[in-house]
C-alpha positions in Angstrom: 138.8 94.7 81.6 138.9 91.4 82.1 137.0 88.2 81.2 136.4 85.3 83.9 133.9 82.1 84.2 130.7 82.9 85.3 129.5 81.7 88.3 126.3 81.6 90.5 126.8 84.3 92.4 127.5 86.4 89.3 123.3 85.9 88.3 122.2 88.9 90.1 124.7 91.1 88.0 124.2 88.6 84.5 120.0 89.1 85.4 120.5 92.9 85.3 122.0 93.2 81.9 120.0 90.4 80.7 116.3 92.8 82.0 118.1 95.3 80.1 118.4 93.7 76.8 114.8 92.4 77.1 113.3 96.1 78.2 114.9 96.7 74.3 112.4 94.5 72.5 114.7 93.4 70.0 117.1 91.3 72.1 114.9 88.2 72.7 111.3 87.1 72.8 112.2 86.3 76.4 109.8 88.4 78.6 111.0 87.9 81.8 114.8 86.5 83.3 115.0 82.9 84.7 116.1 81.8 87.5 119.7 80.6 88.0 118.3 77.3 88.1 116.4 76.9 84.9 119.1 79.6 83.3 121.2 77.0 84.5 120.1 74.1 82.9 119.7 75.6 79.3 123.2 76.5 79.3 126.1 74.4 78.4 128.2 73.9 81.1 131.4 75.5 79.6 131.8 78.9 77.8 130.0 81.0 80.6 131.6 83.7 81.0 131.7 87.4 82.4 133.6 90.7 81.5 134.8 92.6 84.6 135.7 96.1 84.4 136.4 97.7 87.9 134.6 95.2 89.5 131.9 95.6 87.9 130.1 93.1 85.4 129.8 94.5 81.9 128.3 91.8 79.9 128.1 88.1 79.6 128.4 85.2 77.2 127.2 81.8 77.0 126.1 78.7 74.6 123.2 76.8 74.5 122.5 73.3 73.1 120.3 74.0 70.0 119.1 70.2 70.3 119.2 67.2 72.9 120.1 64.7 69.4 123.4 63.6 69.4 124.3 64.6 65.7 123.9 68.1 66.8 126.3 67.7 69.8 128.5 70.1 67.9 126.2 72.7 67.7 125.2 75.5 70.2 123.5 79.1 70.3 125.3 81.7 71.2 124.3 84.6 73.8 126.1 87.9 74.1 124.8 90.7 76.1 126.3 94.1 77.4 125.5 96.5 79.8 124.0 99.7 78.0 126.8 102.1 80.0 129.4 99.6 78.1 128.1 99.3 74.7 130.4 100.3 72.0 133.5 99.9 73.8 134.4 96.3 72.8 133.0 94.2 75.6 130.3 91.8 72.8 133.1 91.3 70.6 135.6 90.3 73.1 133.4 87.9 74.3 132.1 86.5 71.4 136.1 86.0 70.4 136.0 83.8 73.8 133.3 82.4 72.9 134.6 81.0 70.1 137.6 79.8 71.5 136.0 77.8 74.1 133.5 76.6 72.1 135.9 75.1 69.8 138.2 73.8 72.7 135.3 71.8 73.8 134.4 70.3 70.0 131.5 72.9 68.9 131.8 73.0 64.9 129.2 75.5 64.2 127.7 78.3 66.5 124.5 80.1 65.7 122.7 82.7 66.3 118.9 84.7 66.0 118.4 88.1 65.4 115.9 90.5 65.2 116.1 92.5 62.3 116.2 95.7 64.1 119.2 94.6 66.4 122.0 95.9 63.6 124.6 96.4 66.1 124.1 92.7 66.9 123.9 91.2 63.7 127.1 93.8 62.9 129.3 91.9 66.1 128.5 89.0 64.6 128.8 89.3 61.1 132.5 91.0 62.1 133.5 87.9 64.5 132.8 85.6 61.2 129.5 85.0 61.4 127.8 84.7 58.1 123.8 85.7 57.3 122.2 81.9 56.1 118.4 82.4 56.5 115.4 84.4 57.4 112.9 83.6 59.5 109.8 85.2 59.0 107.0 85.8 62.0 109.0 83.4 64.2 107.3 84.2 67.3 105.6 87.1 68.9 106.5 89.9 71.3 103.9 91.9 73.0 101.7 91.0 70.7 103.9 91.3 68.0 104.8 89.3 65.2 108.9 89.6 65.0 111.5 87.9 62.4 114.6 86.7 63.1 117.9 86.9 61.2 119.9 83.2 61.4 123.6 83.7 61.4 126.1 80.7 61.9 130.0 80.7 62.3 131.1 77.2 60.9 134.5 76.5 62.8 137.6 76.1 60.4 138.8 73.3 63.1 136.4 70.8 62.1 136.5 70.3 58.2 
């Protein structure tokens, strides 16, 4: 396996996985997958990233500004999704390693993350990548219909004391 920068014409791959972790309902309040463009445009530009095994795109990676303020420059969202034939074979938490890596590289001094309560095995990756649990959020939005809660995790970067 192998991890590489994502690219453009990586999106139709990166769209499949991401339909697969919204078809879940406990991956994102997200309903349907952007286009590249507006995809794009949340997304920092550094950090994107694929894993390839075969050939094949397993999962992705990526950060998001969590606000347009300057102070918060140093902060981002992180994104981690894997392809249901790859889960539980180390593909979210090599990427999330990378993800860290880059994102300090690039000055990023905290990364943070949502959760759905139900999403253990996300909240687990994290949690084992050095995330720690620092709020709950309690009907944060709805799904379907449905009110959901979210789980804030944040890794605060050792670089940047």
């Amino acid at each position: 396996m192998e991890i590489r920068s994502l690219i453009k014409n990586d999106f139709a791959a990166v769209s499949s996985i991401y339909l697969e972790g919204i078809k879940t309902g406990m991956a994102t309040f997200e309903t349907e997958v952007p286009t590249w463009e507006k995809w794009n445009a949340s997304h920092l530009p550094f950090g994107r990233m694929v894993m390839v095994n075969g050939g094949e795109i397993v999962g992705w990676a990526a950060m998001s500004p969590t606000s347009n303020r300057s102070v918060y420059k140093g902060v981002a969202e992180v994104s981690v999704y894997v392809k249901a034939s790859a889960r539980g074979k180390g593909v979210g938490k090599a990427l999330l390693l990378k993800l860290i890596k880059i994102s300090e590289e690039n000055g990023i001094w905290t990364l943070q993350s949502s959760i759905m309560p139900e999403n253990t095995t996300s909240k687990n990756l994290h949690i084992n990548c050095g995330f720690r649990e620092i709020g709950y959020r309690e009907k944060i939005g709805k799904l379907y219909g449905e009110w959901k809660d979210n789980i804030i995790l944040e890794r605060r970067s050792k670089l940047f004391v």
